[in-house]
PDB file with SEQRES, HELIX, SHEET and CRYST1 records, atoms N, CA, C and O in Angstrom:
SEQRES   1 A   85  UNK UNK UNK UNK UNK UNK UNK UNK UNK UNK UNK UNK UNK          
SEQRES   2 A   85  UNK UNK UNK UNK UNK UNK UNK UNK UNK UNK UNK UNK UNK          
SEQRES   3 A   85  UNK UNK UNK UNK UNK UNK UNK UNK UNK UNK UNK UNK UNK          
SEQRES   4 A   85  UNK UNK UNK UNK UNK UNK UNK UNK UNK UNK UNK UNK UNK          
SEQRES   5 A   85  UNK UNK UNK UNK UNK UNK UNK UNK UNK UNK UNK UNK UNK          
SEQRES   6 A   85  UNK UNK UNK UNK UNK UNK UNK UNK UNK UNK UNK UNK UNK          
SEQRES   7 A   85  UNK UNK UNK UNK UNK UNK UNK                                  
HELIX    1 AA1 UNK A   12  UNK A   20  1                                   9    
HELIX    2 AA2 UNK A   26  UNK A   36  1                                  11    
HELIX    3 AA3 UNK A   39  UNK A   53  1                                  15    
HELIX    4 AA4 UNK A   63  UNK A   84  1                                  22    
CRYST1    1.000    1.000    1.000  90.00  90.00  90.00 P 1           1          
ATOM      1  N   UNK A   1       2.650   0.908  27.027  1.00  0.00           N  
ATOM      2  CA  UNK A   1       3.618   1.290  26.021  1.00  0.00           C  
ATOM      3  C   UNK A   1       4.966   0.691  26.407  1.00  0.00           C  
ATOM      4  O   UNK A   1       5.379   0.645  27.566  1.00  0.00           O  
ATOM      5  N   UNK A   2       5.595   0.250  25.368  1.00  0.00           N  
ATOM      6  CA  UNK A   2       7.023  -0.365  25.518  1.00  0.00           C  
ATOM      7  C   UNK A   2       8.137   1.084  25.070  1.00  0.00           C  
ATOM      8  O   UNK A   2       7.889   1.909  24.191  1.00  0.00           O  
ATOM      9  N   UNK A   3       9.285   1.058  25.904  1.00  0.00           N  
ATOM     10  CA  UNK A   3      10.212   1.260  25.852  1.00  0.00           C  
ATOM     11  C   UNK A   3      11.334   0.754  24.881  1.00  0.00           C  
ATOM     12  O   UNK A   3      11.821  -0.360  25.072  1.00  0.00           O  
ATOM     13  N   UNK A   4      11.779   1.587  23.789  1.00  0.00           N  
ATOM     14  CA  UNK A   4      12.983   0.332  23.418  1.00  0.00           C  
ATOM     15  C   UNK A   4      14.009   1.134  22.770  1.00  0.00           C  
ATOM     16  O   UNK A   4      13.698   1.363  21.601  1.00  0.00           O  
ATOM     17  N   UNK A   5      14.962   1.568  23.067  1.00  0.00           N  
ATOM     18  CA  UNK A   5      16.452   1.867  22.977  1.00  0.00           C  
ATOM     19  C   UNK A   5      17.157   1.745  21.538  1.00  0.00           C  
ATOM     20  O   UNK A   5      18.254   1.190  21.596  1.00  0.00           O  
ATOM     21  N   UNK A   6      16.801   2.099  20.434  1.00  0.00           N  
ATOM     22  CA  UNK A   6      17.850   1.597  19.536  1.00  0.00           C  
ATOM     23  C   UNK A   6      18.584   2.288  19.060  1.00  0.00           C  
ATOM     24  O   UNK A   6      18.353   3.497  19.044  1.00  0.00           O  
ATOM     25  N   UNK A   7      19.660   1.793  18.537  1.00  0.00           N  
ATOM     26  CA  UNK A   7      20.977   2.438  18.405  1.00  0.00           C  
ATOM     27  C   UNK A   7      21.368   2.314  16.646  1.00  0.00           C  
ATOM     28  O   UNK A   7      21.576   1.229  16.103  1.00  0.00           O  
ATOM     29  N   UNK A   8      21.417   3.779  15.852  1.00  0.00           N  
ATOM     30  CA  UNK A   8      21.386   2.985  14.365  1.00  0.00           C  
ATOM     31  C   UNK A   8      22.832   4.023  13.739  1.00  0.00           C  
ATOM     32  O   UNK A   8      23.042   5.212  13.980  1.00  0.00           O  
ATOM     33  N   UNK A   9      23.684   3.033  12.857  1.00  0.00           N  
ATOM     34  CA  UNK A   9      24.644   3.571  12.263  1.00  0.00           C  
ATOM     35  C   UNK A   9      24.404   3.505  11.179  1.00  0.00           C  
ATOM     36  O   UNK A   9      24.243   2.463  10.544  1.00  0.00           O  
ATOM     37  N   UNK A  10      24.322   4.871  10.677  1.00  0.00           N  
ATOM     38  CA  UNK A  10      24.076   5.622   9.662  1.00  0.00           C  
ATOM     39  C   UNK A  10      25.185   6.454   8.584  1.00  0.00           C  
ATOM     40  O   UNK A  10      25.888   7.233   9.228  1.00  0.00           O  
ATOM     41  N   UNK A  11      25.408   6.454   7.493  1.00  0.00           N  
ATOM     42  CA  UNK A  11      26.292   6.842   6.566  1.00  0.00           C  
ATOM     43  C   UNK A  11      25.834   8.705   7.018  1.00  0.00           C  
ATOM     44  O   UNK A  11      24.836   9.262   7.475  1.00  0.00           O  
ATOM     45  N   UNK A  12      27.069   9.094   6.615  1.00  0.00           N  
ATOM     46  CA  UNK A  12      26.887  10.768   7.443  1.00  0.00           C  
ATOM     47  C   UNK A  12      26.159  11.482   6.306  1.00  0.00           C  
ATOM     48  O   UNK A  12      25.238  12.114   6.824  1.00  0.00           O  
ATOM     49  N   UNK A  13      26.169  11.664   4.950  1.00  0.00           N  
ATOM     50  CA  UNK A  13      24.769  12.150   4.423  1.00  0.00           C  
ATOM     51  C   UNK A  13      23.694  11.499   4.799  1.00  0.00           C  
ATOM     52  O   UNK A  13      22.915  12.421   5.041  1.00  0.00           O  
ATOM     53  N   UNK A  14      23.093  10.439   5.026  1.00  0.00           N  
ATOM     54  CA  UNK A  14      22.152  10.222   5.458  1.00  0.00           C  
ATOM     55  C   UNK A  14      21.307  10.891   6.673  1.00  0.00           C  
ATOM     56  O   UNK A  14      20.183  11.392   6.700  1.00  0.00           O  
ATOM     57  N   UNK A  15      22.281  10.700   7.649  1.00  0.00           N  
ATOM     58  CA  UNK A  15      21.951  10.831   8.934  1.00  0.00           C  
ATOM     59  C   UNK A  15      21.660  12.378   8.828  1.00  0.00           C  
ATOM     60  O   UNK A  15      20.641  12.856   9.327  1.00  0.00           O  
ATOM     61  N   UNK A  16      22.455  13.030   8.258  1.00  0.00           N  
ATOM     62  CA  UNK A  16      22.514  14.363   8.189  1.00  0.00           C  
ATOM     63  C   UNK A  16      21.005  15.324   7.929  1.00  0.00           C  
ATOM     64  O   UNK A  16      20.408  16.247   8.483  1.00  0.00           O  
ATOM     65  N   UNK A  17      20.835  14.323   6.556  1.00  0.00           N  
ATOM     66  CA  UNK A  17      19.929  14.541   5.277  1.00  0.00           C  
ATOM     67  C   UNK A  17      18.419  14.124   6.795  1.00  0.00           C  
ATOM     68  O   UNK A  17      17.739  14.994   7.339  1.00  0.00           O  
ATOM     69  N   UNK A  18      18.354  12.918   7.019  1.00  0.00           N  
ATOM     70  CA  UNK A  18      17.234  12.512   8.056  1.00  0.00           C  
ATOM     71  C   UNK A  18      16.923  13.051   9.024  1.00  0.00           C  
ATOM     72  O   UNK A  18      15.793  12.951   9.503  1.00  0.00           O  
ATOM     73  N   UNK A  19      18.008  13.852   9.604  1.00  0.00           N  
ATOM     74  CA  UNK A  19      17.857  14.578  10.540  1.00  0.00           C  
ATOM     75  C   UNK A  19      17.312  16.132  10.370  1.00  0.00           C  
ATOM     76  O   UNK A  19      16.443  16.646  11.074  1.00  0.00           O  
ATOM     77  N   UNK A  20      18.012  16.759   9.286  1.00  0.00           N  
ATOM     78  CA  UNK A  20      17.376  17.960   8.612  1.00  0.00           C  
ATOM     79  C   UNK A  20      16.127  17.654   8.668  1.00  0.00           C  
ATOM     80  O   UNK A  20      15.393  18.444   9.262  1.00  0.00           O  
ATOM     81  N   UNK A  21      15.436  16.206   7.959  1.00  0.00           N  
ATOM     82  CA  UNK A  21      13.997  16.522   7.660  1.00  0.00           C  
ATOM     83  C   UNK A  21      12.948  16.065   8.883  1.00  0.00           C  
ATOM     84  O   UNK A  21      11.726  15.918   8.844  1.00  0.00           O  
ATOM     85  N   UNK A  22      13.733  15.927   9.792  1.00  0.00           N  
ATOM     86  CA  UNK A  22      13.169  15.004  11.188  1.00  0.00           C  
ATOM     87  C   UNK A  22      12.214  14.238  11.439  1.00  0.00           C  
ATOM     88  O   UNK A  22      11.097  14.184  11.952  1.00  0.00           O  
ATOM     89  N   UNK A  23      13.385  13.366  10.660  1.00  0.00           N  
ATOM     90  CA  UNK A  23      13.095  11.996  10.484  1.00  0.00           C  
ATOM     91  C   UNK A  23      13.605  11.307  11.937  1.00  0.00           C  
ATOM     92  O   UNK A  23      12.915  10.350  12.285  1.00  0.00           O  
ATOM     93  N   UNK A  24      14.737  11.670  12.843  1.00  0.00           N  
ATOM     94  CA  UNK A  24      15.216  10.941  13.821  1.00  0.00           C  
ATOM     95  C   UNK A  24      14.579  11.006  15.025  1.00  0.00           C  
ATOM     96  O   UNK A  24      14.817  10.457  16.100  1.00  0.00           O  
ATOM     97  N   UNK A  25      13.554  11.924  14.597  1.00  0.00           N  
ATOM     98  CA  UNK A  25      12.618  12.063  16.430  1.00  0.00           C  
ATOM     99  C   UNK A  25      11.816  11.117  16.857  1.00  0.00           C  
ATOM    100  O   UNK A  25      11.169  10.522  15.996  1.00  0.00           O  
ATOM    101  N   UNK A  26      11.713  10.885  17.713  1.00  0.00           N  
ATOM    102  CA  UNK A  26      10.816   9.285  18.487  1.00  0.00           C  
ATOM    103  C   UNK A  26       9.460   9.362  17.313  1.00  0.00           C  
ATOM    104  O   UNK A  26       9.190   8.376  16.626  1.00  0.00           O  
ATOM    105  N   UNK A  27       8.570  10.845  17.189  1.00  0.00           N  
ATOM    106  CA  UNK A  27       7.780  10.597  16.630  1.00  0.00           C  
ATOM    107  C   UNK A  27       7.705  10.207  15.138  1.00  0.00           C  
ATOM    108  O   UNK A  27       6.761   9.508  14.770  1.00  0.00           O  
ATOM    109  N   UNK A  28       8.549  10.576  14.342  1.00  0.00           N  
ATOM    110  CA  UNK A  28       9.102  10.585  13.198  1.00  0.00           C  
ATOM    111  C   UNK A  28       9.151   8.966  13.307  1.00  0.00           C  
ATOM    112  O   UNK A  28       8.373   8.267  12.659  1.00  0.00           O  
ATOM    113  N   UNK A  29       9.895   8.558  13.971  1.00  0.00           N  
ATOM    114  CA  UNK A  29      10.366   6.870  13.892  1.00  0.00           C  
ATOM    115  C   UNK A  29       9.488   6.157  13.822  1.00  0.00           C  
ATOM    116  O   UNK A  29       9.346   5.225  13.031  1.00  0.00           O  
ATOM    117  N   UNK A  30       8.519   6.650  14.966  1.00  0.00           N  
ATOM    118  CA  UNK A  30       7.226   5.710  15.125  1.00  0.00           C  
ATOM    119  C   UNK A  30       6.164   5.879  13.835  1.00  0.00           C  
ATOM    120  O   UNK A  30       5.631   4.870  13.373  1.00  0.00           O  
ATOM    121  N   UNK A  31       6.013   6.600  13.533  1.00  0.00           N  
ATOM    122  CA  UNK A  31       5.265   7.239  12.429  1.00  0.00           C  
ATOM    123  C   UNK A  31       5.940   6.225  10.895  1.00  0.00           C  
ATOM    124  O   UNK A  31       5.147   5.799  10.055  1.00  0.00           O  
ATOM    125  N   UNK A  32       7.143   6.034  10.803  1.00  0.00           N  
ATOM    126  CA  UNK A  32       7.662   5.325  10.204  1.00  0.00           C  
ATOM    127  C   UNK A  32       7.501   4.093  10.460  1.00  0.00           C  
ATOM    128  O   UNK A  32       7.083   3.305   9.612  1.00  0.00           O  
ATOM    129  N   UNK A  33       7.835   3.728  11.762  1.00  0.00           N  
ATOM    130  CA  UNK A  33       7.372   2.071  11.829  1.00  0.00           C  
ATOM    131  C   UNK A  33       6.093   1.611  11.940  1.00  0.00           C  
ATOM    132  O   UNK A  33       5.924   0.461  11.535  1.00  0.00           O  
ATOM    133  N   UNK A  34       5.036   2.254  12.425  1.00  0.00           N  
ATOM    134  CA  UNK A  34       3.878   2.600  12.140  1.00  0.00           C  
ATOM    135  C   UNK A  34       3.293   2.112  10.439  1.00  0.00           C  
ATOM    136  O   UNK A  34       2.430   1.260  10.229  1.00  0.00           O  
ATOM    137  N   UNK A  35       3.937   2.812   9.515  1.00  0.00           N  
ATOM    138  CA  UNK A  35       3.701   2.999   8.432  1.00  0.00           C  
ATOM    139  C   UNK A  35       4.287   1.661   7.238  1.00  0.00           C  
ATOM    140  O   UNK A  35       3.892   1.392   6.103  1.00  0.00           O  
ATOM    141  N   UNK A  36       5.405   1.018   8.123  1.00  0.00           N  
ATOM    142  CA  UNK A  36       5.926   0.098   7.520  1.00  0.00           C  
ATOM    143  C   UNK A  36       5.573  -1.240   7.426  1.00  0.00           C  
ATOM    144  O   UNK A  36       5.897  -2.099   6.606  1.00  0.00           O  
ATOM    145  N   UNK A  37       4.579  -1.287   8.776  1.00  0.00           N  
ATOM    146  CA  UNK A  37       3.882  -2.620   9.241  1.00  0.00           C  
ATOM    147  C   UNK A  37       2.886  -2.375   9.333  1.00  0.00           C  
ATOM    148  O   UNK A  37       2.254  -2.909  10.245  1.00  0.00           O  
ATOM    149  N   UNK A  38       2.251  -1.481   8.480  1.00  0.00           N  
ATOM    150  CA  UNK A  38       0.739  -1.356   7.903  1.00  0.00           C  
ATOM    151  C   UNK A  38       1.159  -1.664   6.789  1.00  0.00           C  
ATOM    152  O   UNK A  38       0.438  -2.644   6.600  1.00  0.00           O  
ATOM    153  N   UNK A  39       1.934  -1.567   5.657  1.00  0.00           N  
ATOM    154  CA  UNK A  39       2.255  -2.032   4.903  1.00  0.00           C  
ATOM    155  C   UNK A  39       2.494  -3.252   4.656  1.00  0.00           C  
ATOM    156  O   UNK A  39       2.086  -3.711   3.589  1.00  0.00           O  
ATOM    157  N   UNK A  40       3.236  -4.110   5.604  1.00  0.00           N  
ATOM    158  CA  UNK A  40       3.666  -5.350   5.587  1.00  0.00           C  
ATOM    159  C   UNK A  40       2.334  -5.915   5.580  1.00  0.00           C  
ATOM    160  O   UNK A  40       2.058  -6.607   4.600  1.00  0.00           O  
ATOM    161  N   UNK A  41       1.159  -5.711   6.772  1.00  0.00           N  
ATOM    162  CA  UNK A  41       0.473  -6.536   6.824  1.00  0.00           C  
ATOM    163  C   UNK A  41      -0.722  -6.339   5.566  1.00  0.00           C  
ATOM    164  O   UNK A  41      -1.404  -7.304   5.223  1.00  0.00           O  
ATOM    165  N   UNK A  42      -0.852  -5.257   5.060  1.00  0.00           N  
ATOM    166  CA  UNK A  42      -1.292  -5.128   3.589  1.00  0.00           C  
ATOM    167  C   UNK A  42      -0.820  -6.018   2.601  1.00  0.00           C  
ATOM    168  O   UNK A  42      -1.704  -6.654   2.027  1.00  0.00           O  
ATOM    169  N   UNK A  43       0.561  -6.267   2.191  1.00  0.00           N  
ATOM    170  CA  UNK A  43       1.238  -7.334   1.566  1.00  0.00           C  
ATOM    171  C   UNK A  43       0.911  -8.789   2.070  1.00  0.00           C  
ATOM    172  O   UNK A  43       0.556  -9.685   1.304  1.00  0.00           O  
ATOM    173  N   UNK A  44       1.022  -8.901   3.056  1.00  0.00           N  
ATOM    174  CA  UNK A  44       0.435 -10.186   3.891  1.00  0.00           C  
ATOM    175  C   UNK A  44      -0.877 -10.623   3.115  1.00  0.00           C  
ATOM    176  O   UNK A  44      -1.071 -11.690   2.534  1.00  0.00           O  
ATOM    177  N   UNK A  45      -1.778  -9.476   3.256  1.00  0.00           N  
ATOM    178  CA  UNK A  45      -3.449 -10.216   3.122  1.00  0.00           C  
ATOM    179  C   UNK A  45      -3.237  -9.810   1.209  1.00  0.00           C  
ATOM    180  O   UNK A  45      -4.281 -10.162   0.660  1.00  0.00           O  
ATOM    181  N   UNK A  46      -2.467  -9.349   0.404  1.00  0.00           N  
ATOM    182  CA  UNK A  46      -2.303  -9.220  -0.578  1.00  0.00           C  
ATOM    183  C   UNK A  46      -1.967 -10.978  -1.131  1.00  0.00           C  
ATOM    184  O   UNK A  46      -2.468 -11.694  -1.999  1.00  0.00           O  
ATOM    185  N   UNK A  47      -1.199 -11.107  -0.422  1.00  0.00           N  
ATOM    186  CA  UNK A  47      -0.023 -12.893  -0.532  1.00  0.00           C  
ATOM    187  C   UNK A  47      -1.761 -13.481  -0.416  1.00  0.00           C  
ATOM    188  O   UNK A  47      -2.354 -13.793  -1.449  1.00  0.00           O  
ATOM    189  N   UNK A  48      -2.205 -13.543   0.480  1.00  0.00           N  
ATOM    190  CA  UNK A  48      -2.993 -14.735   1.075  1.00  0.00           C  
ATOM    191  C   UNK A  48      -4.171 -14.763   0.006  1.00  0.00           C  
ATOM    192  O   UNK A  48      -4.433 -15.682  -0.770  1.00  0.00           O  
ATOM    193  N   UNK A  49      -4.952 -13.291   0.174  1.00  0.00           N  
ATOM    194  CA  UNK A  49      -5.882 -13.621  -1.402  1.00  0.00           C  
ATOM    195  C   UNK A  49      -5.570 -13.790  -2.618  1.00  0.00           C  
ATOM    196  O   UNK A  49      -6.414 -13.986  -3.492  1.00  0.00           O  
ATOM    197  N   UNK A  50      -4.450 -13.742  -2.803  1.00  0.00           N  
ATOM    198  CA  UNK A  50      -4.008 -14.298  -4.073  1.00  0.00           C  
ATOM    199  C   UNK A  50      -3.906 -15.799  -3.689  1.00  0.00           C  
ATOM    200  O   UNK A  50      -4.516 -16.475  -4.517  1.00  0.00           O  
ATOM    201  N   UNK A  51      -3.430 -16.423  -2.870  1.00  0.00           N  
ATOM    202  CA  UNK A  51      -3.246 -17.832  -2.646  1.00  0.00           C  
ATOM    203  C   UNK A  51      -5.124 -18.176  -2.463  1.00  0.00           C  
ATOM    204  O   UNK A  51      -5.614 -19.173  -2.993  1.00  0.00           O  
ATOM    205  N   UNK A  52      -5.808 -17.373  -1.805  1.00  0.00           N  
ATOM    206  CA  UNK A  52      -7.185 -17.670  -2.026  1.00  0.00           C  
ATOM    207  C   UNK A  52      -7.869 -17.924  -3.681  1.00  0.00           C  
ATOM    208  O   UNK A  52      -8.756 -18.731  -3.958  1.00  0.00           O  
ATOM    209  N   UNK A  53      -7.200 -17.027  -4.593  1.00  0.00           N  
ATOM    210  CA  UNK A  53      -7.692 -17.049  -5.703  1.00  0.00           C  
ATOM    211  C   UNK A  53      -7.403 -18.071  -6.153  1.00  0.00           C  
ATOM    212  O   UNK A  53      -8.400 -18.676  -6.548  1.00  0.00           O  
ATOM    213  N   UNK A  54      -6.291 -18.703  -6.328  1.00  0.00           N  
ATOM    214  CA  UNK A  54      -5.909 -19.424  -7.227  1.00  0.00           C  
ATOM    215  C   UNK A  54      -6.212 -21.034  -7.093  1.00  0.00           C  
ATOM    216  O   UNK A  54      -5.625 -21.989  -7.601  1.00  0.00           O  
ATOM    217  N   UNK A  55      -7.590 -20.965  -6.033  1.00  0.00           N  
ATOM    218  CA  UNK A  55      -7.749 -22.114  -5.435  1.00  0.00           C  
ATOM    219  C   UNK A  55      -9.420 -22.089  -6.291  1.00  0.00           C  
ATOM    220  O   UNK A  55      -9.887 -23.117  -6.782  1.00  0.00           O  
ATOM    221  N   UNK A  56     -10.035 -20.948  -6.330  1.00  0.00           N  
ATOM    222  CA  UNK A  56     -11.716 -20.828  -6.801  1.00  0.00           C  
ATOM    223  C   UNK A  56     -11.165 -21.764  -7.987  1.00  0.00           C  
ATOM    224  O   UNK A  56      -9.989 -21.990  -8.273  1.00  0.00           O  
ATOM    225  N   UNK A  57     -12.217 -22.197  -8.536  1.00  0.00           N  
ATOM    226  CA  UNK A  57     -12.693 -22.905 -10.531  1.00  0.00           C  
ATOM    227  C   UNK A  57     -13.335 -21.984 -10.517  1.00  0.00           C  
ATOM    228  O   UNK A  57     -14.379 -22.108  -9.877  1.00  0.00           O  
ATOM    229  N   UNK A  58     -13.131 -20.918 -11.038  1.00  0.00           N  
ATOM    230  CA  UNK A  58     -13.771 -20.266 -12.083  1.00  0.00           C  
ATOM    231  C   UNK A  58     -13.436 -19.947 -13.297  1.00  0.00           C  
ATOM    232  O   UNK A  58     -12.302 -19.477 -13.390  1.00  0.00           O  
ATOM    233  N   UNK A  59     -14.235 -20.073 -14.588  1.00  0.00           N  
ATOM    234  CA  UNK A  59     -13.756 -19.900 -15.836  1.00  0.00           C  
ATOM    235  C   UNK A  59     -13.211 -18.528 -16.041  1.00  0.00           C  
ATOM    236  O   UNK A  59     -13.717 -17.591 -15.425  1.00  0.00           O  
ATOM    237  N   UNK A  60     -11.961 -18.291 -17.072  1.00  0.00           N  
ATOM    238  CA  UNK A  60     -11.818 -16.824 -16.948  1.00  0.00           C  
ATOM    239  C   UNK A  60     -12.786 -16.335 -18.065  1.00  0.00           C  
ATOM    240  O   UNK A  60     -13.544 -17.085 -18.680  1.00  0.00           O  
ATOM    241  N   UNK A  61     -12.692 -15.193 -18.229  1.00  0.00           N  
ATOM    242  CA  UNK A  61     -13.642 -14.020 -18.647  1.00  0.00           C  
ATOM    243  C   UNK A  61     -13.397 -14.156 -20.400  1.00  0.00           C  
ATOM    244  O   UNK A  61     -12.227 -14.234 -20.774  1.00  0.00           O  
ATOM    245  N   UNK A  62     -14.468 -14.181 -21.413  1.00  0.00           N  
ATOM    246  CA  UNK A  62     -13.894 -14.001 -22.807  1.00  0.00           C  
ATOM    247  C   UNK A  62     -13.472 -12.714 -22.843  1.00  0.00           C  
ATOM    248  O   UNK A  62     -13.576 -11.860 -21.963  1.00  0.00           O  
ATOM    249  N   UNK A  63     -12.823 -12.606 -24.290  1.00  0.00           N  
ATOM    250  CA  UNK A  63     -12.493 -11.036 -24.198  1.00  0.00           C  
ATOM    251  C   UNK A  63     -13.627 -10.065 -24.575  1.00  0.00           C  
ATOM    252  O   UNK A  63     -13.449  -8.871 -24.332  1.00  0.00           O  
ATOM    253  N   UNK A  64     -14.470 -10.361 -24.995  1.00  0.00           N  
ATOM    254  CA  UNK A  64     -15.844 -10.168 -25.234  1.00  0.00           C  
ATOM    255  C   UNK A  64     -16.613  -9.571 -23.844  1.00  0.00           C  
ATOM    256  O   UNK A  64     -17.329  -8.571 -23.887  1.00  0.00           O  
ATOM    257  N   UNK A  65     -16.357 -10.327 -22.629  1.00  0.00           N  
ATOM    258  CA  UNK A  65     -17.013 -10.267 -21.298  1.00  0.00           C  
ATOM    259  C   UNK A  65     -15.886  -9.366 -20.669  1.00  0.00           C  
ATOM    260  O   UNK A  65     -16.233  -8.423 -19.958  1.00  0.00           O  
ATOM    261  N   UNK A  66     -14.702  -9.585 -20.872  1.00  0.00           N  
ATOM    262  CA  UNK A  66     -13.615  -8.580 -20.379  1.00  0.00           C  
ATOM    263  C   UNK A  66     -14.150  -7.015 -20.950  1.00  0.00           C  
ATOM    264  O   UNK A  66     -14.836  -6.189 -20.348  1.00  0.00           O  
ATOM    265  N   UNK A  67     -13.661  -6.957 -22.111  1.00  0.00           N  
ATOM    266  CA  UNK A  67     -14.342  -5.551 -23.007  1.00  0.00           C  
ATOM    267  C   UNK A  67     -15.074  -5.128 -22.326  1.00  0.00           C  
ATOM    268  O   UNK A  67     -14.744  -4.048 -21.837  1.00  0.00           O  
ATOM    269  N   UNK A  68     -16.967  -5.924 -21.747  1.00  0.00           N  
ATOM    270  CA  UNK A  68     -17.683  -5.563 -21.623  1.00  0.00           C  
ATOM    271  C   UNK A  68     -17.672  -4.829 -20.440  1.00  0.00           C  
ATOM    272  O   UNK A  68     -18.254  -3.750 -20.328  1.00  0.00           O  
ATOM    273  N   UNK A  69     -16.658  -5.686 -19.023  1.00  0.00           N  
ATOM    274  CA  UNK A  69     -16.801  -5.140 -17.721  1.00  0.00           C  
ATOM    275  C   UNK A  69     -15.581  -3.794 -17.545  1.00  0.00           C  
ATOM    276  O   UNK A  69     -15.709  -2.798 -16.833  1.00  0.00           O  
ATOM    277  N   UNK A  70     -14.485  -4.125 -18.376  1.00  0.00           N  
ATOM    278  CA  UNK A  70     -13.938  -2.156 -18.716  1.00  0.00           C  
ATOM    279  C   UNK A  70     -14.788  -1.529 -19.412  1.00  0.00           C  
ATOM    280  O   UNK A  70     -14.137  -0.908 -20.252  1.00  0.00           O  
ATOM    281  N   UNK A  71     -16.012  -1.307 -19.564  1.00  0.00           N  
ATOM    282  CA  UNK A  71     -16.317  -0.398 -20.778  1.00  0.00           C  
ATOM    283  C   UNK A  71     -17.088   0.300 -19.359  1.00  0.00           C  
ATOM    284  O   UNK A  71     -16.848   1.435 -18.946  1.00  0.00           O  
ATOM    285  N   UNK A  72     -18.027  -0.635 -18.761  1.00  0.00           N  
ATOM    286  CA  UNK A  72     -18.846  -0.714 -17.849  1.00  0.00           C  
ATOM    287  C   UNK A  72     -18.379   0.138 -16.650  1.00  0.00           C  
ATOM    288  O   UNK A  72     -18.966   0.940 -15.923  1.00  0.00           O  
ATOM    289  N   UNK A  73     -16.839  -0.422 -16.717  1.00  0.00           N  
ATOM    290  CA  UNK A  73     -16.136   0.716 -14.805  1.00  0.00           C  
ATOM    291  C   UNK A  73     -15.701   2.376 -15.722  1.00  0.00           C  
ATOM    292  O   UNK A  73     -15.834   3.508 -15.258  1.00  0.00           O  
ATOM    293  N   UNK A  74     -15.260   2.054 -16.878  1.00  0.00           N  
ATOM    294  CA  UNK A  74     -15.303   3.562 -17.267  1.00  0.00           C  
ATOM    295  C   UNK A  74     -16.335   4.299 -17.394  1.00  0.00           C  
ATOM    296  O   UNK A  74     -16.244   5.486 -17.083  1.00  0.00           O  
ATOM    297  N   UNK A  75     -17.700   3.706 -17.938  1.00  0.00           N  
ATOM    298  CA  UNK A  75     -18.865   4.589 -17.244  1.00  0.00           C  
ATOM    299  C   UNK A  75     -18.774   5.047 -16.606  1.00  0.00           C  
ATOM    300  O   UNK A  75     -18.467   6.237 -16.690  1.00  0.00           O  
ATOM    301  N   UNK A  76     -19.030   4.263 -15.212  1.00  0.00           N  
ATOM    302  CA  UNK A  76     -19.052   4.244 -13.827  1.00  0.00           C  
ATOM    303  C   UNK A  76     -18.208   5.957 -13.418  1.00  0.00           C  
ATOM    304  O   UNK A  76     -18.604   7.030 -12.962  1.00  0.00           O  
ATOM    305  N   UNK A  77     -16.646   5.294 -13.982  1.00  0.00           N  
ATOM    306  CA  UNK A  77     -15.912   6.261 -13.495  1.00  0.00           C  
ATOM    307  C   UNK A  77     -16.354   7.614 -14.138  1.00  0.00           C  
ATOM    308  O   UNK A  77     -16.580   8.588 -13.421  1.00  0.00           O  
ATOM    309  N   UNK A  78     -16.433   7.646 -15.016  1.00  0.00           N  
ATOM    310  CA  UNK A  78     -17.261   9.133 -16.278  1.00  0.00           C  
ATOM    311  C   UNK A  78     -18.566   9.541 -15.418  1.00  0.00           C  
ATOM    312  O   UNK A  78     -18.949  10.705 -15.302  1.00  0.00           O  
ATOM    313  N   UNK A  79     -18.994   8.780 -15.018  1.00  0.00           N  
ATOM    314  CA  UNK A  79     -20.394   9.070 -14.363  1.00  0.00           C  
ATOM    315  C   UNK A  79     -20.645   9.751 -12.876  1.00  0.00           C  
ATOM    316  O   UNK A  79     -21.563  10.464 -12.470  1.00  0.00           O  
ATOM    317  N   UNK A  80     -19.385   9.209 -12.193  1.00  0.00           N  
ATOM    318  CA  UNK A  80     -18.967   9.955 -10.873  1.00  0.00           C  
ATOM    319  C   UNK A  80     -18.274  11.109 -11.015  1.00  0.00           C  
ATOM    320  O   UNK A  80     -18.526  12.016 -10.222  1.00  0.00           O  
ATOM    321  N   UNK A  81     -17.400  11.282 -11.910  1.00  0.00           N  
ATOM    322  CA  UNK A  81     -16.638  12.462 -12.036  1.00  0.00           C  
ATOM    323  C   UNK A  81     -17.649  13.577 -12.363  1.00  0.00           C  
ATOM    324  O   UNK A  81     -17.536  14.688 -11.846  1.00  0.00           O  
ATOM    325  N   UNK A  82     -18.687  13.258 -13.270  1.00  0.00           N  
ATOM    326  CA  UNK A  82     -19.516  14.055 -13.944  1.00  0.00           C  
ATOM    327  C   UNK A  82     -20.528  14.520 -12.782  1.00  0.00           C  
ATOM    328  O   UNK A  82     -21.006  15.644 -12.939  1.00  0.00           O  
ATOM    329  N   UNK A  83     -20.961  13.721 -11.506  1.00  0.00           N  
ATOM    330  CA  UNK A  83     -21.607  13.906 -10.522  1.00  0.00           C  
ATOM    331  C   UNK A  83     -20.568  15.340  -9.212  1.00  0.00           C  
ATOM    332  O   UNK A  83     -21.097  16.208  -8.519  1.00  0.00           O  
ATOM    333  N   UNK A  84     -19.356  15.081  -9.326  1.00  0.00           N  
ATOM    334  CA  UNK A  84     -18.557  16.090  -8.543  1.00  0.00           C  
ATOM    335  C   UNK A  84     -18.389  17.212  -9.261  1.00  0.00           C  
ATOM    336  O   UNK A  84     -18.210  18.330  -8.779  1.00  0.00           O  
ATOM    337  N   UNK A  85     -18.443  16.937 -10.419  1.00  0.00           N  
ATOM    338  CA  UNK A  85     -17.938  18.618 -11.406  1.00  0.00           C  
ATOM    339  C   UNK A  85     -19.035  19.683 -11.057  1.00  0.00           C  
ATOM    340  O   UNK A  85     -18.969  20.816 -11.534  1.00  0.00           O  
TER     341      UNK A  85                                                      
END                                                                             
């Protein structure tokens, strides 16, 4: 585990407001940065398969074949819900 010191200037509602909800505790922070660069790297592989997509030839969908594959996931979805009720 690394050690690391930081020092942050903060507008005084803020700090105030962050601290009430404890937000400023080591764990709080980490939990936050934690959370921010799971994110980033989500956006990352978000960027990249899109740059993957736009490389396939594939024809797009008629609206006919579109229609068909929403009609198809709302089943789906009607059909699972109906399985938990």
């Amino acid at each position: 585990m690394v050690n690391i010191e930081i020092k942050l200037t903060l507008p005084d509602n803020l700090a105030r407001e962050a601290e009430a909800r404890g937000l400023l505790t080591p764990k709080a922070l980490q939990q936050l940065i934690d959370a921010e660069v799971e994110r980033r790297r989500k956006v990352d592989r978000l960027f990249t398969t899109l740059d993957q997509l736009a490389t396939v030839d594939i024809p797009p969908l008629s609206d006919e074949e579109l229609n068909a594959e929403i009609k198809a996931a709302r089943a789906e979805r009607r059909n699972r819900r109906a399985g938990r009720a």
